[in-house]
mmCIF file as gemmi writes it, N, C-alpha and C atoms, coordinates in Angstrom:
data_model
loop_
_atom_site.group_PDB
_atom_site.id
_atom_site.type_symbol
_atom_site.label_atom_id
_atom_site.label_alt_id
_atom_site.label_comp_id
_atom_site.label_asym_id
_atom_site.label_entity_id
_atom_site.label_seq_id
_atom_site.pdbx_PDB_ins_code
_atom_site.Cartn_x
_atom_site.Cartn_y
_atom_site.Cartn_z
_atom_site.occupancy
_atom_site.B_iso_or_equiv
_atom_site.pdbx_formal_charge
_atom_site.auth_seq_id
_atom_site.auth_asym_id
_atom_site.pdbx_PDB_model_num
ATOM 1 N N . UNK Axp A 1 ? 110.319 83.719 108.079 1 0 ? 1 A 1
ATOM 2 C CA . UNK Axp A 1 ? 110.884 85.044 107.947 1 0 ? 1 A 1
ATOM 3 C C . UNK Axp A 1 ? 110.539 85.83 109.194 1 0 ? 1 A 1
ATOM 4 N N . UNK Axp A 2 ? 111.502 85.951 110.158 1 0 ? 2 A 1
ATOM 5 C CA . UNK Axp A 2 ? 111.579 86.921 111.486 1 0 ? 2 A 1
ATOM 6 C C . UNK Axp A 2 ? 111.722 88.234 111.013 1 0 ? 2 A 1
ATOM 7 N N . UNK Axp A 3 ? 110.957 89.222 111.738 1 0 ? 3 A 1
ATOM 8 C CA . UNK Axp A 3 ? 110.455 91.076 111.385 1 0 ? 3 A 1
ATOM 9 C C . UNK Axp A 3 ? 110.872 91.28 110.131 1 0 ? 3 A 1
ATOM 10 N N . UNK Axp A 4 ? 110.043 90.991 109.286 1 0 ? 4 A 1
ATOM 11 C CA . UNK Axp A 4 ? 110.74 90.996 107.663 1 0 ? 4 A 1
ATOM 12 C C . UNK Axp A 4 ? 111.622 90.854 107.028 1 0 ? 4 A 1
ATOM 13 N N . UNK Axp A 5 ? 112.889 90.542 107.681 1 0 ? 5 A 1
ATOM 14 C CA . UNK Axp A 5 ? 114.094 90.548 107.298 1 0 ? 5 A 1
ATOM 15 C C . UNK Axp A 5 ? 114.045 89.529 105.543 1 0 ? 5 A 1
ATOM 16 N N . UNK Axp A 6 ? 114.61 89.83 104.77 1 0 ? 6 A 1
ATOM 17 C CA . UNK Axp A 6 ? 114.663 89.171 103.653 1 0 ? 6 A 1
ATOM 18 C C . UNK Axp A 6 ? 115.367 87.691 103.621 1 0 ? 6 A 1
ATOM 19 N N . UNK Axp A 7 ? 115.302 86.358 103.383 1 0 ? 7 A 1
ATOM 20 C CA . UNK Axp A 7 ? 115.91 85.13 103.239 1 0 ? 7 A 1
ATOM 21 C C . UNK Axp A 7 ? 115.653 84.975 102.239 1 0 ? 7 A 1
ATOM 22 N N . UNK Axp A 8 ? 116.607 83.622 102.01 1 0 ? 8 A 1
ATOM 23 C CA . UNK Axp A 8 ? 116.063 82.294 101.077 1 0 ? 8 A 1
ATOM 24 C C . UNK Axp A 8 ? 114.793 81.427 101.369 1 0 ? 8 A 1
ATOM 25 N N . UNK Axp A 9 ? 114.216 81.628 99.951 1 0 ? 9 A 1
ATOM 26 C CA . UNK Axp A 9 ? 113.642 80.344 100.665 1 0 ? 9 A 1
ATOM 27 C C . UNK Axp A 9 ? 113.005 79.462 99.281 1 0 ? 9 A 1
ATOM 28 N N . UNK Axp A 10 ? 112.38 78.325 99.511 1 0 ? 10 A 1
ATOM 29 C CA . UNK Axp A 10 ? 112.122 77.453 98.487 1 0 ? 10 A 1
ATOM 30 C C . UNK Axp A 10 ? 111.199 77.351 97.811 1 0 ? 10 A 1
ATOM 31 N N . UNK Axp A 11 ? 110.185 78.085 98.793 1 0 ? 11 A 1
ATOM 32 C CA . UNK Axp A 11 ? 108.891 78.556 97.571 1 0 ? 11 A 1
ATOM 33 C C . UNK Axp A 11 ? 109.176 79.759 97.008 1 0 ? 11 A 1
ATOM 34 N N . UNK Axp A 12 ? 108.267 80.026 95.747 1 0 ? 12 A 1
ATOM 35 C CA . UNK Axp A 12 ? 108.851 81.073 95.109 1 0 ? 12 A 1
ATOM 36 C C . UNK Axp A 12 ? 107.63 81.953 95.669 1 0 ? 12 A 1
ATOM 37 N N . UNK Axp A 13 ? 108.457 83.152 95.95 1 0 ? 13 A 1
ATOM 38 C CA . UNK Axp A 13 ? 107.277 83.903 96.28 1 0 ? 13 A 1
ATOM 39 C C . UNK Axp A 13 ? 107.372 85.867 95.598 1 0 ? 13 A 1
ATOM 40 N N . UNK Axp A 14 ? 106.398 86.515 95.753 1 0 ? 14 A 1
ATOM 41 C CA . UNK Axp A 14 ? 106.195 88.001 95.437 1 0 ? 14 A 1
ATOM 42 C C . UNK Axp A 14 ? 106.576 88.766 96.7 1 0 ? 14 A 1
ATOM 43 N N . UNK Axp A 15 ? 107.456 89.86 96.232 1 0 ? 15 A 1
ATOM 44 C CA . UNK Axp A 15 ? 107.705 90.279 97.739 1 0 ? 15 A 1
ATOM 45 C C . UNK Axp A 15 ? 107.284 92.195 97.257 1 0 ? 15 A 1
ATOM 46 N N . UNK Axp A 16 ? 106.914 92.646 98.029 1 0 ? 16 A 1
ATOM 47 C CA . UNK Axp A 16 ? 106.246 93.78 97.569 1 0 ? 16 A 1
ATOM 48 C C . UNK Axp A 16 ? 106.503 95.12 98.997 1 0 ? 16 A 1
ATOM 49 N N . UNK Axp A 17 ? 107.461 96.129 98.375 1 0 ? 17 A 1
ATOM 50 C CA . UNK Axp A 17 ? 108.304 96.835 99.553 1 0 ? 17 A 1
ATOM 51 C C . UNK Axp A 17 ? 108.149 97.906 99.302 1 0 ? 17 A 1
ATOM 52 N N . UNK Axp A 18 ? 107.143 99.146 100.279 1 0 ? 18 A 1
ATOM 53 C CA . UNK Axp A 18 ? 106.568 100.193 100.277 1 0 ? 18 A 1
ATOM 54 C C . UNK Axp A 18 ? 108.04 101.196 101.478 1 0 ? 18 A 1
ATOM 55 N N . UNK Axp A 19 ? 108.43 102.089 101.102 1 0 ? 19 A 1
ATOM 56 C CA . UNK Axp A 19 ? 109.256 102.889 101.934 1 0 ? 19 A 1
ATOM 57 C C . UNK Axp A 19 ? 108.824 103.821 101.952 1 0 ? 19 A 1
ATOM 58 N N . UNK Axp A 20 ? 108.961 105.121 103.058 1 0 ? 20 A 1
ATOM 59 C CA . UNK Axp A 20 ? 108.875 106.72 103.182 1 0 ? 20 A 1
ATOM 60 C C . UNK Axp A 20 ? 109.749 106.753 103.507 1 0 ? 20 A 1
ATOM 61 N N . UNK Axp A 21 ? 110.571 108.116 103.452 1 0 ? 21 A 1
ATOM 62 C CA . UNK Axp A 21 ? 111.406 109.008 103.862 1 0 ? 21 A 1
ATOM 63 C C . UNK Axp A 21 ? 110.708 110.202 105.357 1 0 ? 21 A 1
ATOM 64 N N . UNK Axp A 22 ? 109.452 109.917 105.798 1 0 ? 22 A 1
ATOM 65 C CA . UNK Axp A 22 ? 108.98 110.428 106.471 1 0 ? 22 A 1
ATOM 66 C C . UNK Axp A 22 ? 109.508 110.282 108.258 1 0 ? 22 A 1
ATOM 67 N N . UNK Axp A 23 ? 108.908 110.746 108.999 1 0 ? 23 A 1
ATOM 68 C CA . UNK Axp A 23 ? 109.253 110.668 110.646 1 0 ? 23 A 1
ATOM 69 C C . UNK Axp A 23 ? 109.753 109.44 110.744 1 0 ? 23 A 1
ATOM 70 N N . UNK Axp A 24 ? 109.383 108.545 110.258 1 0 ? 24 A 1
ATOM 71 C CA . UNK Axp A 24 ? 109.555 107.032 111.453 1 0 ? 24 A 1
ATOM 72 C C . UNK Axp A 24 ? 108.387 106.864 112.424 1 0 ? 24 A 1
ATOM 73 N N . UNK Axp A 25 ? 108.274 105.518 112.953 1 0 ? 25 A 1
ATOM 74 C CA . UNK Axp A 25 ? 107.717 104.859 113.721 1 0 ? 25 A 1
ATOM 75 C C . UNK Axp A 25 ? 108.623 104.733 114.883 1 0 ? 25 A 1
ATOM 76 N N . UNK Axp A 26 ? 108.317 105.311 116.525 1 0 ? 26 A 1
ATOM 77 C CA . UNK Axp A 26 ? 108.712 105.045 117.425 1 0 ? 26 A 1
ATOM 78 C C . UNK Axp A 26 ? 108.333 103.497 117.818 1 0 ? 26 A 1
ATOM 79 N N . UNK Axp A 27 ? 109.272 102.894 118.53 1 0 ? 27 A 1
ATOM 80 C CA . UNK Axp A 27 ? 109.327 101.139 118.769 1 0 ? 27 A 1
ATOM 81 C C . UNK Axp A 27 ? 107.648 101.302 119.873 1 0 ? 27 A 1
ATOM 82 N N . UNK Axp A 28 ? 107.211 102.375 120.521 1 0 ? 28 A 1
ATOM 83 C CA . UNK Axp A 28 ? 106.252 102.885 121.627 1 0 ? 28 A 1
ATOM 84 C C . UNK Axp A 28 ? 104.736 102.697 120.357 1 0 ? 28 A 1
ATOM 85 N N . UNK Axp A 29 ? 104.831 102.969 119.547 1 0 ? 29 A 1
ATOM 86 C CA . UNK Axp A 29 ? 103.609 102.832 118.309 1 0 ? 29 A 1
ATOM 87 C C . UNK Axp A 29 ? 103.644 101.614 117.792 1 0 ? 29 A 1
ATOM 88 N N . UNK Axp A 30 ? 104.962 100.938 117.487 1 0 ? 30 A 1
ATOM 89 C CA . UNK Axp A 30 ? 105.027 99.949 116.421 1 0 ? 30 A 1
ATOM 90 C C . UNK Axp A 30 ? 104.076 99.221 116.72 1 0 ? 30 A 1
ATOM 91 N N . UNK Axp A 31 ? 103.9 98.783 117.964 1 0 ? 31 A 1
ATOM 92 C CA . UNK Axp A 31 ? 103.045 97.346 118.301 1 0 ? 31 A 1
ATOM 93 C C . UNK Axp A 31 ? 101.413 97.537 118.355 1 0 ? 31 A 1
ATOM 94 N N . UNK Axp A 32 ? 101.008 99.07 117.498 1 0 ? 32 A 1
ATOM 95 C CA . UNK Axp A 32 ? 99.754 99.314 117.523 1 0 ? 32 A 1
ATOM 96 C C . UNK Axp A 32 ? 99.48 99.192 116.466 1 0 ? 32 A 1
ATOM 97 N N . UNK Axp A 33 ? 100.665 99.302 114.963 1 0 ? 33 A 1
ATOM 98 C CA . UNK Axp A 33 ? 100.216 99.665 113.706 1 0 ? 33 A 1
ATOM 99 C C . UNK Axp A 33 ? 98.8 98.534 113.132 1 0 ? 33 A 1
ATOM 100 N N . UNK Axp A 34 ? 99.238 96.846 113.249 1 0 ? 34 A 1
ATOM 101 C CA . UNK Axp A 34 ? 98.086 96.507 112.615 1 0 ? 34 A 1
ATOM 102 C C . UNK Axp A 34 ? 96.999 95.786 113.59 1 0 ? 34 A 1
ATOM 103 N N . UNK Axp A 35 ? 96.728 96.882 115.083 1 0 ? 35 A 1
ATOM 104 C CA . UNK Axp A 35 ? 94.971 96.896 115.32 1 0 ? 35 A 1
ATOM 105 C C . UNK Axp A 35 ? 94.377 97.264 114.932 1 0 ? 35 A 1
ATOM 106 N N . UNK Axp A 36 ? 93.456 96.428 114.405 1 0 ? 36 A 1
ATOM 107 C CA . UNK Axp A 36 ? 92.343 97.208 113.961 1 0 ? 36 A 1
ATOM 108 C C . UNK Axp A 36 ? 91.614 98.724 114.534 1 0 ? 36 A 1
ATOM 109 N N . UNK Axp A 37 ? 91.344 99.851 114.218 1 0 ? 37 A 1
ATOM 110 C CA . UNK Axp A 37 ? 90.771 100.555 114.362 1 0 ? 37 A 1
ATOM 111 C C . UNK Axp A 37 ? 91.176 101.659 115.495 1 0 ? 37 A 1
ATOM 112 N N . UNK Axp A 38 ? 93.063 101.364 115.437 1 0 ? 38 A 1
ATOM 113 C CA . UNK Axp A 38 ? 93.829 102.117 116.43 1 0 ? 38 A 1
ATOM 114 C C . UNK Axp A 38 ? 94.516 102.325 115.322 1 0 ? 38 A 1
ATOM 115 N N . UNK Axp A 39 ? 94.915 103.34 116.025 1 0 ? 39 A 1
ATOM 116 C CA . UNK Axp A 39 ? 95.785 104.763 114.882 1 0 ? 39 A 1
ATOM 117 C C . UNK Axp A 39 ? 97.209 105.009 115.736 1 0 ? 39 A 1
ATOM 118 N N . UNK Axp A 40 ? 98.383 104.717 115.169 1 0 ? 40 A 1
ATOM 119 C CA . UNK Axp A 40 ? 99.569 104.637 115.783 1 0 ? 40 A 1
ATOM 120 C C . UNK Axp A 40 ? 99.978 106.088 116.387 1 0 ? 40 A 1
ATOM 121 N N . UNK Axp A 41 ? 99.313 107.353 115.869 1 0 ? 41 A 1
ATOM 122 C CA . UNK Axp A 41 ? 99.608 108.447 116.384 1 0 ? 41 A 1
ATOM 123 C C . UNK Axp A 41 ? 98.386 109.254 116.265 1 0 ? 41 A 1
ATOM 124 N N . UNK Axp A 42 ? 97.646 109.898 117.203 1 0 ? 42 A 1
ATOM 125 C CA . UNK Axp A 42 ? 96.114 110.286 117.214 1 0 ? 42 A 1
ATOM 126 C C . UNK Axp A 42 ? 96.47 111.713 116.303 1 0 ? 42 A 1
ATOM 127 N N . UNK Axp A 43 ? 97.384 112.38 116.317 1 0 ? 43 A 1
ATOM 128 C CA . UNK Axp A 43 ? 97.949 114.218 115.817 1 0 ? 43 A 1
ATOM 129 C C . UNK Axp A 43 ? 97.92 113.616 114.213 1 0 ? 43 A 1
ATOM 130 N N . UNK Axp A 44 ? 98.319 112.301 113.801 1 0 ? 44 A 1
ATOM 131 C CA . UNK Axp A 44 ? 97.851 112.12 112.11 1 0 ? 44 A 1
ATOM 132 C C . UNK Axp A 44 ? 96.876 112.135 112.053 1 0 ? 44 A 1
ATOM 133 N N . UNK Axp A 45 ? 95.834 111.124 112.89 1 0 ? 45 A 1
ATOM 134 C CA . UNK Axp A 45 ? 94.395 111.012 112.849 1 0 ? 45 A 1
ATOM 135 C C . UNK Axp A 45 ? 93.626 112.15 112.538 1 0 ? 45 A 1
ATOM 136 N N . UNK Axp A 46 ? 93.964 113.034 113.128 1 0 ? 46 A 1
ATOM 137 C CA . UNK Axp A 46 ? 92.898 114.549 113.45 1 0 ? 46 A 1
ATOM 138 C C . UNK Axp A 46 ? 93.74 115.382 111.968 1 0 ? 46 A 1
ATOM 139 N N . UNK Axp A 47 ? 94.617 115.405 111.572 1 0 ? 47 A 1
ATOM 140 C CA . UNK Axp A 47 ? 94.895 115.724 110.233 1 0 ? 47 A 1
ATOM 141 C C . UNK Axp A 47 ? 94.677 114.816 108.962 1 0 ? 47 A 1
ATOM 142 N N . UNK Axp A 48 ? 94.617 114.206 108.938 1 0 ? 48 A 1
ATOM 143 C CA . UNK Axp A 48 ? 94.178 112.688 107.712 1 0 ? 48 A 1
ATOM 144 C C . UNK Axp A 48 ? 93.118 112.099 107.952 1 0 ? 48 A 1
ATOM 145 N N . UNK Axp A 49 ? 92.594 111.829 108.822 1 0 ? 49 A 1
ATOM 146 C CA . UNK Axp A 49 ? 91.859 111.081 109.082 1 0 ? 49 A 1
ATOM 147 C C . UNK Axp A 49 ? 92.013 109.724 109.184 1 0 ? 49 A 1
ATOM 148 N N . UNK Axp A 50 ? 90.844 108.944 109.113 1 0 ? 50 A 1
ATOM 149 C CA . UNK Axp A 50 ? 90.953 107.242 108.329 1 0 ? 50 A 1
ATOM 150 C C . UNK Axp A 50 ? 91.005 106.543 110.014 1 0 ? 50 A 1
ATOM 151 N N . UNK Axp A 51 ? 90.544 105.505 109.949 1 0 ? 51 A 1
ATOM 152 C CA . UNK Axp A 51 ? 89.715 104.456 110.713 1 0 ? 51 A 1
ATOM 153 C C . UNK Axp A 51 ? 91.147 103.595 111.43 1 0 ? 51 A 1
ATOM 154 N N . UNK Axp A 52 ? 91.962 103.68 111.013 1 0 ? 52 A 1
ATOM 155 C CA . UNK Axp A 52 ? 92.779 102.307 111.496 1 0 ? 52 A 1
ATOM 156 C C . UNK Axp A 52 ? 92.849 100.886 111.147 1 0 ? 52 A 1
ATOM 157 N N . UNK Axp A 53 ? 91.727 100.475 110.13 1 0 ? 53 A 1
ATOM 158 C CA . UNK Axp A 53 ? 91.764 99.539 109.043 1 0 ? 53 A 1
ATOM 159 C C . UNK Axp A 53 ? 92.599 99.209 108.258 1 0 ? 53 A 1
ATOM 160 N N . UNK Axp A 54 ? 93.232 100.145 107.506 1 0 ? 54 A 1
ATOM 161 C CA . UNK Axp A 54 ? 94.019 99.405 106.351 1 0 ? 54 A 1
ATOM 162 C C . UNK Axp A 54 ? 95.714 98.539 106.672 1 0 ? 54 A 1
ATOM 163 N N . UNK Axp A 55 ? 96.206 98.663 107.893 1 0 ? 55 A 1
ATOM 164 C CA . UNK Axp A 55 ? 97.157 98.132 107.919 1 0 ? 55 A 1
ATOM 165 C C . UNK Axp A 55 ? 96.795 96.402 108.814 1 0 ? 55 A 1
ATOM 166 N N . UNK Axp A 56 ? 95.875 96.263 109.113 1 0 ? 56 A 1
ATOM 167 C CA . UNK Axp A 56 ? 95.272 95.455 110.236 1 0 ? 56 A 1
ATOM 168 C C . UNK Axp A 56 ? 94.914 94.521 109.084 1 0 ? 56 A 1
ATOM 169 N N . UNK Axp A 57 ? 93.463 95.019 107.513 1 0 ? 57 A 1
ATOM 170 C CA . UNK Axp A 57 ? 93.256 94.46 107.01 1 0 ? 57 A 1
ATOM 171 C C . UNK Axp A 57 ? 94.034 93.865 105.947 1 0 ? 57 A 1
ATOM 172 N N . UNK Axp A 58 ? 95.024 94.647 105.44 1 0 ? 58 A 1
ATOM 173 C CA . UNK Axp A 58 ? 96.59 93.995 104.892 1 0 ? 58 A 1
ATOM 174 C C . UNK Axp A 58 ? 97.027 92.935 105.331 1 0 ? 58 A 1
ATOM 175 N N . UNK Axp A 59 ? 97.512 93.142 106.717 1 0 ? 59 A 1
ATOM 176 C CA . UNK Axp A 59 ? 98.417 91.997 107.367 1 0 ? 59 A 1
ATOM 177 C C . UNK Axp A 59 ? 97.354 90.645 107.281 1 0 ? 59 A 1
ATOM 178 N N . UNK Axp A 60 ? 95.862 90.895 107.564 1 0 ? 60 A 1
ATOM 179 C CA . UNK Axp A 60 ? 94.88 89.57 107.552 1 0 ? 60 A 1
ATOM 180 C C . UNK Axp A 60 ? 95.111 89.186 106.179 1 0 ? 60 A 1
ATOM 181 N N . UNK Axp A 61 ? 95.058 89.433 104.991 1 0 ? 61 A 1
ATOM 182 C CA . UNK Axp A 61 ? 94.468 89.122 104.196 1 0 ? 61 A 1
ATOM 183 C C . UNK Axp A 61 ? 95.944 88.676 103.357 1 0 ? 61 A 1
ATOM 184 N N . UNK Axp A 62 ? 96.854 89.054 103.797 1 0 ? 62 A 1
ATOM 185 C CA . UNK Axp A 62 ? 98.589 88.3 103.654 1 0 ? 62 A 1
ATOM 186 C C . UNK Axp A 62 ? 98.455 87.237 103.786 1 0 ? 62 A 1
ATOM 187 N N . UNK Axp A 63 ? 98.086 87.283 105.263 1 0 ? 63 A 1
ATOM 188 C CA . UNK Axp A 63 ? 98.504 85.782 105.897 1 0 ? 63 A 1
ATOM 189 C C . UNK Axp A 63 ? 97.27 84.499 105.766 1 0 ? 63 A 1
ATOM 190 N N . UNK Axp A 64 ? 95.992 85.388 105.104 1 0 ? 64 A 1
ATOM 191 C CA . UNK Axp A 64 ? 95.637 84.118 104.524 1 0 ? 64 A 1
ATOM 192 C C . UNK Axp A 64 ? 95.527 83.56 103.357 1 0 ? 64 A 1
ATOM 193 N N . UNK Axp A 65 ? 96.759 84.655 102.606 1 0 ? 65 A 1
ATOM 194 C CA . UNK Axp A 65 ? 97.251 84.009 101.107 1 0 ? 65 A 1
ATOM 195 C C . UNK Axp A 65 ? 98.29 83.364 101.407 1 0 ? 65 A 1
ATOM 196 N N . UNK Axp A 66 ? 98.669 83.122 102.588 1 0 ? 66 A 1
ATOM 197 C CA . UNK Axp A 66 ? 99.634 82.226 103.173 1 0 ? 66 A 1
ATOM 198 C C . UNK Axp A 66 ? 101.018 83.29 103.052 1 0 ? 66 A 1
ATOM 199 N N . UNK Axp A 67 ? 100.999 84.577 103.626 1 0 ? 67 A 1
ATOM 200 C CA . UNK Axp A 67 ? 102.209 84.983 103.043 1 0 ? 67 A 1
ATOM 201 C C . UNK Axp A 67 ? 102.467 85.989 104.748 1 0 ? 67 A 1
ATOM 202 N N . UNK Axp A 68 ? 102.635 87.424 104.82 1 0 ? 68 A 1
ATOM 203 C CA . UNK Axp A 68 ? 102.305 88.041 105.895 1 0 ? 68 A 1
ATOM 204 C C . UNK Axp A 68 ? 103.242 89.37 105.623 1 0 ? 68 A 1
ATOM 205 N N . UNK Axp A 69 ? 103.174 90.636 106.857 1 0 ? 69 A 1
ATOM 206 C CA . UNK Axp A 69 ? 103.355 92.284 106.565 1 0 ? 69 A 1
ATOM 207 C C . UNK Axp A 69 ? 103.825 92.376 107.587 1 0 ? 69 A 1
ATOM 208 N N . UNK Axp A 70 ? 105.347 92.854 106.805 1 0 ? 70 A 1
ATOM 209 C CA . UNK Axp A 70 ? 105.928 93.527 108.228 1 0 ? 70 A 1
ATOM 210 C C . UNK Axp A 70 ? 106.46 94.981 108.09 1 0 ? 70 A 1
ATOM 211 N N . UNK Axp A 71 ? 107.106 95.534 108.889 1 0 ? 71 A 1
ATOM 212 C CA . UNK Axp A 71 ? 107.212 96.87 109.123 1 0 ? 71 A 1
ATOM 213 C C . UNK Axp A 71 ? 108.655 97.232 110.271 1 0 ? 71 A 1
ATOM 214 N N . UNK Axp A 72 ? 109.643 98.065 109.209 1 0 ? 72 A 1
ATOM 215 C CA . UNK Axp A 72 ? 110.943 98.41 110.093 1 0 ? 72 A 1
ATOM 216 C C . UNK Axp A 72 ? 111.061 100.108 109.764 1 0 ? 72 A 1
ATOM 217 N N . UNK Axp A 73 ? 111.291 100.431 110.583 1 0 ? 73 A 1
ATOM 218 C CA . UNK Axp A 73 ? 111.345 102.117 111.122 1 0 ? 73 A 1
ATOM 219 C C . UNK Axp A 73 ? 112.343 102.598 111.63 1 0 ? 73 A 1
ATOM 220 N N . UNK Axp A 74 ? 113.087 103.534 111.365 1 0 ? 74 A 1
ATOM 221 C CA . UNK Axp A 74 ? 114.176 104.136 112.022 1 0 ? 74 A 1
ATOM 222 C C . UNK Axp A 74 ? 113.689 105.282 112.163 1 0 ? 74 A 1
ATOM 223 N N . UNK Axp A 75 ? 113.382 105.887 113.729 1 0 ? 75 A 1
ATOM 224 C CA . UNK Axp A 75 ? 112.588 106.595 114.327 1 0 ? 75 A 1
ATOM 225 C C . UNK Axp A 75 ? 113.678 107.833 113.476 1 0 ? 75 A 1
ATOM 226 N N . UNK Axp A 76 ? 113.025 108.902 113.594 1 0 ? 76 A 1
ATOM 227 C CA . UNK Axp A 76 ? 113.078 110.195 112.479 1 0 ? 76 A 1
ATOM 228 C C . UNK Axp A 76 ? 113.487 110.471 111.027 1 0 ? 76 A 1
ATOM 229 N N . UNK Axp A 77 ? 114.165 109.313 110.945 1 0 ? 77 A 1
ATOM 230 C CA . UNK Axp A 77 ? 114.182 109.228 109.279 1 0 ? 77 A 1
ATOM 231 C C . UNK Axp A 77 ? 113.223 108.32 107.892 1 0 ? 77 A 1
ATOM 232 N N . UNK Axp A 78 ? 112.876 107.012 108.532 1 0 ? 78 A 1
ATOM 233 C CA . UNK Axp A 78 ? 112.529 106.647 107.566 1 0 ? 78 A 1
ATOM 234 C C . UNK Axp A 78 ? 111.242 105.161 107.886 1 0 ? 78 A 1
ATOM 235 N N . UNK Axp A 79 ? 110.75 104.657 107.328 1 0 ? 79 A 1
ATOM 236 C CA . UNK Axp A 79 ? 110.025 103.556 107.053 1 0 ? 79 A 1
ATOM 237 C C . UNK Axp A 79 ? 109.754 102.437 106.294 1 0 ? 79 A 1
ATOM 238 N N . UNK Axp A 80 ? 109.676 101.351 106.693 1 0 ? 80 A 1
ATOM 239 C CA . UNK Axp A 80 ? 108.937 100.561 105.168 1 0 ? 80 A 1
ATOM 240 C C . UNK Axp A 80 ? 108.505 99.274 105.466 1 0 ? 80 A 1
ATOM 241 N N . UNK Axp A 81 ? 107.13 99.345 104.591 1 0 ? 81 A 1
ATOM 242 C CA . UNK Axp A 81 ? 106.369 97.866 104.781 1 0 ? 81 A 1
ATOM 243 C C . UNK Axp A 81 ? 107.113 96.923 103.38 1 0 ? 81 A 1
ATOM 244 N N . UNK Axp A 82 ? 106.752 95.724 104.076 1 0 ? 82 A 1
ATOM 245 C CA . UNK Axp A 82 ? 107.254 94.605 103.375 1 0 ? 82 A 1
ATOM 246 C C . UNK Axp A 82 ? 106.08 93.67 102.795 1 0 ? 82 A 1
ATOM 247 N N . UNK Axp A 83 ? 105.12 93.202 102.124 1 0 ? 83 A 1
ATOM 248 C CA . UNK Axp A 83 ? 104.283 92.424 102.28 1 0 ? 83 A 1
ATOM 249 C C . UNK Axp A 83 ? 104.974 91.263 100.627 1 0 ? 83 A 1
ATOM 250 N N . UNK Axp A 84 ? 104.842 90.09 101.679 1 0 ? 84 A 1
ATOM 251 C CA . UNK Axp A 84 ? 105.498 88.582 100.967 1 0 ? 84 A 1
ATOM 252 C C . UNK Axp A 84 ? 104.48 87.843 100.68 1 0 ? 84 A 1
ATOM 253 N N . UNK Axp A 85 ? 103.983 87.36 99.735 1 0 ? 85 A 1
ATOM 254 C CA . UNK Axp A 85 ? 103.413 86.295 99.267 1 0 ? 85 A 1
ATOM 255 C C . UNK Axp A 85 ? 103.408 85.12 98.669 1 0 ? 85 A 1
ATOM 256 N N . UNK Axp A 86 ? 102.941 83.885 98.888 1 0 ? 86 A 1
ATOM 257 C CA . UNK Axp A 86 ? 103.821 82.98 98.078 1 0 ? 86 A 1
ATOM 258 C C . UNK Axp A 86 ? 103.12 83.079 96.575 1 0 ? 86 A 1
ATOM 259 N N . UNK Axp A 87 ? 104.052 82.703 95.317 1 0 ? 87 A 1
ATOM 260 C CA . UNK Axp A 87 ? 104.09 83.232 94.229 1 0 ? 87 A 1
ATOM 261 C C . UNK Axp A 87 ? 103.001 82.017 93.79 1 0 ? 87 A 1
């Protein structure tokens, strides 16, 4: 499965799809979302807070249920994670 896009496929698996209606992710952030302990936009950071962990430790812990987390954004309108697992 290439950038989450949805297929067929032969194992059966759980597919689990989080959306906002919020800003979007510029393509300039995307490739920061799951480092560890980097924050895709520092102006959320200093209002929310939070470490930069939880999207880093998601995507690890996907892919060693053998499954993995992806993420598509249309910069000012919208978002959404995908996380697939095999069933």
């Amino acid at each position: 499965m290439a950038d989450g896009e949805e297929q067929e496929s032969a194992i059966p698996y759980i597919l689990f799809k989080i959306s906002d209606t919020g800003v979007g992710i510029d393509p300039e952030r995307m490739g920061k979302l799951f480092q560890p302990f980097t924050q895709a936009d520092a102006s959320t950071t200093r209002k929310y807070g939070g470490t930069g962990l939880g999207l880093a430790i998601t995507r690890n812990l996907s892919r060693i249920m053998g499954g993995d987390t992806f993420v598509k954004s249309k910069v000012g309108k919208s978002y959404s994670f995908t996380i697939i697992l095999p069933a």
